[in-house]
N, C-alpha and C positions, 0 to 999 in steps of 0.2 A: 504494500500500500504506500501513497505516496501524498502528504500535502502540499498543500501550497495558499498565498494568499495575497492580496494587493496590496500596497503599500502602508494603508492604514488600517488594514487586518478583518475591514469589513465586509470584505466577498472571500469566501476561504474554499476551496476544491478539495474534495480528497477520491482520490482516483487509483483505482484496482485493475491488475495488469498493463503497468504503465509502455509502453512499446521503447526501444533501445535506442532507436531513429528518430532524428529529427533533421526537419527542413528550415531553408533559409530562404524570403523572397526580399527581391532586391527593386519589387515595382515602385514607383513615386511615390501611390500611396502610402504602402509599408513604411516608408523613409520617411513622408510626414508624419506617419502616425506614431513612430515608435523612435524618430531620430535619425533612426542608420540605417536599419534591416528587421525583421520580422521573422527572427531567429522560432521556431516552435512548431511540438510534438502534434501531434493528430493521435487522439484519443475519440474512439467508440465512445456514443453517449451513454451509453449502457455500465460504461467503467466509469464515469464523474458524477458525482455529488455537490452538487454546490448549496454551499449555506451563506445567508446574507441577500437570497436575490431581490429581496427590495432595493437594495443598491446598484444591480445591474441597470444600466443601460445601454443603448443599443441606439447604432448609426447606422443608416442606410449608404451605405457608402458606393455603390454602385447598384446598375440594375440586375447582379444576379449575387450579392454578399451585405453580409453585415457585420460588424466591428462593436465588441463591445465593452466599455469601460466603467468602475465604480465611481456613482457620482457624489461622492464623498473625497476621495483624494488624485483622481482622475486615471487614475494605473489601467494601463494597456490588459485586458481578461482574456479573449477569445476573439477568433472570427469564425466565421462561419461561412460558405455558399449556401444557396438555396438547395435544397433537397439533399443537402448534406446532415451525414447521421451521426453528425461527429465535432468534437470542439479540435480546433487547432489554438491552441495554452501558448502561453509564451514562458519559453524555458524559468524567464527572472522573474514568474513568479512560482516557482515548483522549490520547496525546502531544500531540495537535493538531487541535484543533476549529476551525480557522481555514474558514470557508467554507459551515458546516453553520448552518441556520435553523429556527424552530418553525415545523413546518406543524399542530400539533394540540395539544389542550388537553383531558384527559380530566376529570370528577369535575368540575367546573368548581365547582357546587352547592358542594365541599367543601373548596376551597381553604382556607392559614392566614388566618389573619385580619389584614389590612393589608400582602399580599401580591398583587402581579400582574404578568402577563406582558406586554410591550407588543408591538403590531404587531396583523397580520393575519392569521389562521387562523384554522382549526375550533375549535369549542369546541363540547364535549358536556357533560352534565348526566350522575349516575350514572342516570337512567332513560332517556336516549340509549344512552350506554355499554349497558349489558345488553339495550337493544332491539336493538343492530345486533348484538352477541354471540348473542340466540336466546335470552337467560333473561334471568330475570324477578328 
């Protein structure tokens, strides 16, 4: 089992069968919304519990996702797509990332500038990304 929780401790996760992998997207949004990159796990909703969700909120941030943060101290939660069955967490807020490695690299094309990931994995380009999604 694994927690986690926002920065002022009032959205908390606690998530069963955490997966080993984790992705990094490098889109604009990601960058505005998080700074740099949008380092985080994809979790089954089936394995998170979240407690606190009167403090979730939630942005429409484009027409097939949403992004969503505690409106109490503002800390980056989860995003989401639509018909997606699953939270994508952001690693800074999980107690213990000891163990978890990058298996994938999205937007690659749009990374910041004098920024990069080391090792081995995928790496997509944002016209990858939307070719294996179905749009264009």
């Amino acid at each position: 089992m694994t927690t986690g929780h926002c920065l002022c401790g009032a959205v908390r996760v606690t998530i069963t069968d955490l997966p080993k992998g984790f992705g990094i997207c490098h889109c604009k949004m990601c960058q505005r919304w998080t700074g740099l990159a949008f380092a985080a796990i994809e979790v089954p909703d089936a394995h998170v519990t979240v407690e606190g969700a009167a403090h979730v909120k939630a942005f429409r941030s484009s027409d097939s996702s949403t992004r969503s943060f505690c409106d109490t101290c503002g800390s980056t939660l989860w995003f989401r797509d639509d018909g997606q069955s699953s939270y994508e967490i952001p690693l800074g807020m999980l107690d213990d990332t000891e163990g978890l490695t990058v298996t994938h690299e999205v937007f690659v094309d749009r990374k910041a500038a004098g920024w990069s990931v080391g090792g081995h994995h995928r790496m997509e380009t944002e016209a990858d990304y939307f070719a294996r999604k179905g749009r264009s």
